[in-house]
C-alpha positions as CSV (number, residue, x, y, z in Angstrom):
1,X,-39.6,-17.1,31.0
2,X,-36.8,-15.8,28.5
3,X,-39.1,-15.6,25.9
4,X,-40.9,-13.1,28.1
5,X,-38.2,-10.7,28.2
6,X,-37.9,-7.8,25.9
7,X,-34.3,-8.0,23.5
8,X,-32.4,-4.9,24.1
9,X,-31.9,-2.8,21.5
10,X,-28.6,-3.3,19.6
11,X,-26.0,-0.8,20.4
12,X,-24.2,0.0,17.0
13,X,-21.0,2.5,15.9
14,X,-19.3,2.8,13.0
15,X,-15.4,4.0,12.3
16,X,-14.5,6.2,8.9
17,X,-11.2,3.3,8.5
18,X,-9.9,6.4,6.1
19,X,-9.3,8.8,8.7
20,X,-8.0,6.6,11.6
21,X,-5.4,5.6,8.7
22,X,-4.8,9.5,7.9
23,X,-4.4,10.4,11.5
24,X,-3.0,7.0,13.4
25,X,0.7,8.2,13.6
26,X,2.0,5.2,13.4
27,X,0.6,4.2,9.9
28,X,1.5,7.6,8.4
29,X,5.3,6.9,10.0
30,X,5.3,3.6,8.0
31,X,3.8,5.3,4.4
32,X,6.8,7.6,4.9
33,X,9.2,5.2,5.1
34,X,7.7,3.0,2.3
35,X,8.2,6.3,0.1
36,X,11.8,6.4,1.4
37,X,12.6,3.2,0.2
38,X,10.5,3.8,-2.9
39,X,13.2,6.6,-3.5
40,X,16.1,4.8,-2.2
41,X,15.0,1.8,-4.7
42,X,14.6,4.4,-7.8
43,X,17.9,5.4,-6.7
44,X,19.6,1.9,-6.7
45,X,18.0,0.9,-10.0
46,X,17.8,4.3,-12.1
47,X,22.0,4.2,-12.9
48,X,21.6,0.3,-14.9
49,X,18.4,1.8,-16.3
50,X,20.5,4.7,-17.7
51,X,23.4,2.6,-19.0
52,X,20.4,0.5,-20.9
53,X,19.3,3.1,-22.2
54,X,23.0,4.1,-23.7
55,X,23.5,1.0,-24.9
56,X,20.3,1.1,-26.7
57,X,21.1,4.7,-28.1
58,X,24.3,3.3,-29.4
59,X,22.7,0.0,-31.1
60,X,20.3,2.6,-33.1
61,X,23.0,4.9,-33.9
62,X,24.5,1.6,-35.7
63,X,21.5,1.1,-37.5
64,X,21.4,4.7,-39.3
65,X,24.7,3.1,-41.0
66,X,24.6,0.7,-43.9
67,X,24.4,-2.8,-43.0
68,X,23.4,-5.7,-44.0
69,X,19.7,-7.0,-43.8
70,X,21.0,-9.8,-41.3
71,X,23.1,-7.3,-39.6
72,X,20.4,-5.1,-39.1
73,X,18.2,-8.1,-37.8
74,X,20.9,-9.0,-35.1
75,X,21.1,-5.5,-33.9
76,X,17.2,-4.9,-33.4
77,X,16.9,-8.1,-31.6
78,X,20.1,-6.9,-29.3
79,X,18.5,-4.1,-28.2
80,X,14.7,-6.1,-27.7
81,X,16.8,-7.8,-25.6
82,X,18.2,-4.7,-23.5
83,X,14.9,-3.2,-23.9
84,X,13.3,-6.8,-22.4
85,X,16.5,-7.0,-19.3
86,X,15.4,-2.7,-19.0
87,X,11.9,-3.4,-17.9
88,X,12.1,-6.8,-16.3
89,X,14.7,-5.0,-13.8
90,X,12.2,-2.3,-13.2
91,X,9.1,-4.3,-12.9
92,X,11.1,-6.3,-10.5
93,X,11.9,-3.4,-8.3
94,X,8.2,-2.2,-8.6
95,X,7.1,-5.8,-8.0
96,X,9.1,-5.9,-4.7
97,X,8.1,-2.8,-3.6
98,X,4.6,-3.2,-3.9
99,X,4.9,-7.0,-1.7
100,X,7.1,-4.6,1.0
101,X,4.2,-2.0,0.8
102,X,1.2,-4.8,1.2
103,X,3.0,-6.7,3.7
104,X,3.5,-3.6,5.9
105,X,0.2,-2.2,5.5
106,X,-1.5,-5.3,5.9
107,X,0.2,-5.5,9.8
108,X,-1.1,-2.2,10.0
109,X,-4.7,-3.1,9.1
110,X,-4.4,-6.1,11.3
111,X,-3.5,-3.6,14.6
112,X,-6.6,-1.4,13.2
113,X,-9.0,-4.3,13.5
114,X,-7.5,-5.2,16.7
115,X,-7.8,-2.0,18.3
116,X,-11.4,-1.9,17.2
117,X,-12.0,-5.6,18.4
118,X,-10.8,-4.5,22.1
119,X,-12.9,-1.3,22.0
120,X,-15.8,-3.9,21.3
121,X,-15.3,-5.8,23.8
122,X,-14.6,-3.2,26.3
123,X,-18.2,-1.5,25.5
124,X,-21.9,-2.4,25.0
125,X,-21.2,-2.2,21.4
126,X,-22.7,-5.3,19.7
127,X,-21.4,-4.1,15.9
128,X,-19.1,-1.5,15.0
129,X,-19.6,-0.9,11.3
130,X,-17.0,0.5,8.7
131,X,-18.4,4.0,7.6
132,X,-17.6,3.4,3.9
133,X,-20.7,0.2,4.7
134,X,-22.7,3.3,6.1
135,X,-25.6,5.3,4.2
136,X,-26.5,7.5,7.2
137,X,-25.0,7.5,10.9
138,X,-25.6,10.2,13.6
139,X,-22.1,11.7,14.6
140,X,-22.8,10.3,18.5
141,X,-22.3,6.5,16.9
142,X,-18.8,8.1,15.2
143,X,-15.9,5.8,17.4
144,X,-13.3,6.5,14.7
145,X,-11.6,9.3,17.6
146,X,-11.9,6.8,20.3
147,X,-9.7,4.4,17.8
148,X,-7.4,6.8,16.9
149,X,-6.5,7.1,20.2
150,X,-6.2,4.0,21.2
151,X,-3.7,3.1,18.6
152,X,-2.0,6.2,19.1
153,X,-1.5,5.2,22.5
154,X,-0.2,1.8,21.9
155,X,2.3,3.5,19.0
156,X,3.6,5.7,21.9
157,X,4.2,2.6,23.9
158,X,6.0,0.1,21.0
């Protein structure tokens, strides 16, 4: 007898994941305080990357004077050396900032697809696309305000 039965049609929607992360105010309140502590870490590291590059300043003055060959050598590899210490510190500060950024943004991507999740299951929906996987989508099947606002909501009450 089921095979009787007509399917129903599927009931699809699709979110533009851009703009819920331009407009959800919680996300945008965490990109502004990953750029404060992008600033705060320039900040922090910028003085030691100064005094590097003094130091280095002051090894090639040395070398405009006459030396010896061997002289010379020690004093180019000294400020390799400072040069190497220079960008391992700010790679490392980059490096950390960019785990900080990922692991905050990934929470944040996790709370997206959860809000979308429970406005699937709370509707007929049987997919809800990503717009970016969409060639053509009549603005009725658009949910991406209907997210918005349901993260907004539960931003207002965290």
């Amino acid at each position: 007898a089921q095979d009787d039965e007509e399917p129903r049609p599927l009931i699809i929607a699709y979110v533009d994941l851009q703009r819920v992360q331009d407009e959800w105010i919680l996300f945008q309140e965490t990109l502004k305080t990953l750029e404060a502590e992008t600033r705060q870490k320039e900040l922090e590291v910028q003085p030691r990357l100064d005094e590097y590059q003094k130091q280095i300043i002051e090894l090639q003055k040395k070398l405009d004077t006459p030396l010896s060959d061997e002289k010379r050598a020690e004093i180019r590899a000294e400020i390799e050396q400072i040069f190497a210490q220079a960008n391992q510190l700010r790679e490392g500060a980059i490096r950390a900032l960019q785990a900080r950024e990922k692991q905050e943004l990934d929470k944040l991507i996790e709370k997206i697809y959860a809000a979308i999740d429970q406005l699937g299951q709370k509707t007929d929906y049987d997919l809800i696309l990503d717009m970016t996987a969409l060639i053509y989508g009549k603005d009725a099947y658009d949910i991406t305000d209907d997210i918005i606002e349901v993260l907004n909501i539960a931003a207002g009450a965290e």
